[in-house]
N, C-alpha and C positions, 0 to 999 in steps of 0.2 A: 647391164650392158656388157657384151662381148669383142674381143679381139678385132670380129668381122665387121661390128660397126665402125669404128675406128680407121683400122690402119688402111696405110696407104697401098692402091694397088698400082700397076705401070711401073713396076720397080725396076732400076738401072740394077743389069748384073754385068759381072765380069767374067769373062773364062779364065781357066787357071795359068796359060800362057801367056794372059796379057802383060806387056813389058811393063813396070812400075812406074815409070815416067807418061803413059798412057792410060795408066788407073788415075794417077794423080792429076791429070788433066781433066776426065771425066768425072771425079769429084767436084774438080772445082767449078767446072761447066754449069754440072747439076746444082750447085752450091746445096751439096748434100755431107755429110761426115764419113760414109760406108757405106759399101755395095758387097752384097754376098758373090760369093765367086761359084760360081755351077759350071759342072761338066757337058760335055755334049751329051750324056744321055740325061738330062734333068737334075742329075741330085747336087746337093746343095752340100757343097765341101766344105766352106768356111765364112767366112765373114773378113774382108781387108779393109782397114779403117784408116783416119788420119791419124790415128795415136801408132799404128800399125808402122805409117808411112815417118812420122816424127820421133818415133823410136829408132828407127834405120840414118836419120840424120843425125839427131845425137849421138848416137854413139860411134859417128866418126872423131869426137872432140871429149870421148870420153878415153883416163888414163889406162894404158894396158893393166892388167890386174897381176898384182903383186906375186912372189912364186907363194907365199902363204895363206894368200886369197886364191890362189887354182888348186892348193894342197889340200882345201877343205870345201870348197865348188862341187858340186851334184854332175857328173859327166852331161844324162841329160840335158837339165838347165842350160848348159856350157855350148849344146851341140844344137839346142833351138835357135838359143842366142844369135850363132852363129849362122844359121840360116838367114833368120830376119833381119840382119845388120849385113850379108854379102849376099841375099839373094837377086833374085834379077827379076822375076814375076809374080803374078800375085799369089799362086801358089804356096811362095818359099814364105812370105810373109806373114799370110793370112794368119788370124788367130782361128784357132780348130783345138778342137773336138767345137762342133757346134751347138749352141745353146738357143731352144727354138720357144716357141709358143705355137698354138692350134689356134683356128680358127673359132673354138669355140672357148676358149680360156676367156676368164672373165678379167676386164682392166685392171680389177683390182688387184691379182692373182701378177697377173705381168707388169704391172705398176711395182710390185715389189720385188721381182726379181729384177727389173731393169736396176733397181733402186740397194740390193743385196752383190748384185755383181759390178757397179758403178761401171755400167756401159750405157750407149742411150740409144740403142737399137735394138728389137729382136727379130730376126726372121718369123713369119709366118708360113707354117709348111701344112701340107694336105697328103695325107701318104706318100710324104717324103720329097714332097716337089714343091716348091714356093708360089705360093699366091699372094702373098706381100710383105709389107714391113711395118713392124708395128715403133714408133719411135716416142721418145717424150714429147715432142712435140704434138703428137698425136694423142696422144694423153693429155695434154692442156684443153685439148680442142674439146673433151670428152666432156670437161670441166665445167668449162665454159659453154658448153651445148645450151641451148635454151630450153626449155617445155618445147614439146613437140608432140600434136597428134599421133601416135603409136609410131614405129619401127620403119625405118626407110625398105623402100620395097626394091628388090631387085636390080629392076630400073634406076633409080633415084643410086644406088649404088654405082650402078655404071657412069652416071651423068657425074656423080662426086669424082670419081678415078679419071674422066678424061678432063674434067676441070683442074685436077692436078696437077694431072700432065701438062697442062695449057699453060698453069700457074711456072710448074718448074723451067719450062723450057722461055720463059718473058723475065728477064733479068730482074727489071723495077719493079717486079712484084715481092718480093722477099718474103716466097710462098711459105714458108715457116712459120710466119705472123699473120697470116693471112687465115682467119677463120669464119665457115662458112657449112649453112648443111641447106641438104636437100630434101624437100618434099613434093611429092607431085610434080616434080619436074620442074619448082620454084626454087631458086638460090635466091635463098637469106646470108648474108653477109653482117659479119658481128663484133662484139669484143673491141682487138685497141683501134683508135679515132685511124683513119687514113687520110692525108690532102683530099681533095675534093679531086685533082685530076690525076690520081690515084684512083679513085672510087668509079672515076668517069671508065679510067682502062678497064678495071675490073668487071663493070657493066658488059662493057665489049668484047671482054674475052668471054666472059661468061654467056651473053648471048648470042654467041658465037658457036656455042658447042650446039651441036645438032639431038634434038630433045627437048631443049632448055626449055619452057615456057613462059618465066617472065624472075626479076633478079629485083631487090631489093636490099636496102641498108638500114641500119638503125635509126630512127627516128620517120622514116616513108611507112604508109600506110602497108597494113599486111596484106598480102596477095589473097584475093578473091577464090573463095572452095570452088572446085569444079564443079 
């Protein structure tokens, strides 16, 4: 299995002027952890995260550093520091040089480096321009996949990203834990138990996306071959 099967597409970006207090709102909206920050011509500058944003607050309440802790301090170090603790956009804060994955890298491959660099997102880039995000939560999902008839086709790709979409932007859905694949245009819905009227919205988001041909849960009979 590859990157492409997996990760998310519809990904929230940021440009690099957006004011920090406006990143951090669209975080929290998405109830996402990071959004890559891209320029107006496509390329993909950095990655600004909540550790990004929680490091800029702590270290309002962190003590000034001793004159024998700046005497032996790396200038460098000292001068990023100071970026992402007085910057003002997401630019100043972002973490960069960016660390990416391909569309064709295999989970197992990105499963270890999210896992070697203890971050929980990587960009997915296509000569240099984002097509999505690959996150651990996406990697659970990979996991947790059931047996499936060969490889989701194109389609069935598309109908998984606008369900995503559908999923992020509906609060009670707490699209993170919400695992689900598609075939033939049928959404199977799997993994941890949901309320009942939970599962009801689910149904309805999902047979709401335009494509969908019919949605199921664990224990309902399996959707009928075309």
């Amino acid at each position: 299995m590859q990157v492409k099967d997996v990760m998310s597409r519809g990904v929230l970006t940021v440009a690099p002027e957006t004011p920090i207090q406006e990143v951090a709102a669209q975080l929290s909206e998405a109830h996402i952890s990071g959004a890559p920050v891209v320029a107006a011509d496509g390329t993909v500058l950095g990655v600004v995260t909540e550790s990004d944003l929680a490091h800029r607050l702590a270290a309002k309440a962190a003590p000034a550093p001793t004159w024998l802790q700046s005497l032996f301090s790396a200038a460098p170090a000292e001068a990023l520091d100071y970026a992402k603790t007085r910057g003002r956009t997401a630019r100043d804060i972002m973490t960069s040089p960016l660390k990416f994955v391909s569309e064709e890298t295999s989970i197992e491959e990105a499963a270890q480096m999210l896992e070697s660099l203890n971050i929980r997102r990587l960009p997915v880039l296509r000569d240099g321009r984002l097509v999505g995000m690959l996150s651990r939560a996406d990697l659970l999902r990979a996991l947790l996949t059931p047996d499936a008839p060969g490889p989701a086709s194109v389609d069935d790709r598309d109908l998984r990203a606008a369900i995503l979409r559908a999923l992020h932007q509906a609060a009670w859905s707490h699209a993170y834990s919400v695992h689900f694949t598609v075939r033939a245009g049928h959404v199977s819905f799997y993994g941890f138990a949901e309320p009942t009227e939970v599962q009801r919205a689910l149904r309805v988001l999902a047979e709401g996306v335009p494509g969908v041909k019919g949605v199921s849960f664990p224990g309902e009979p399996a959707p009928a071959k075309d």
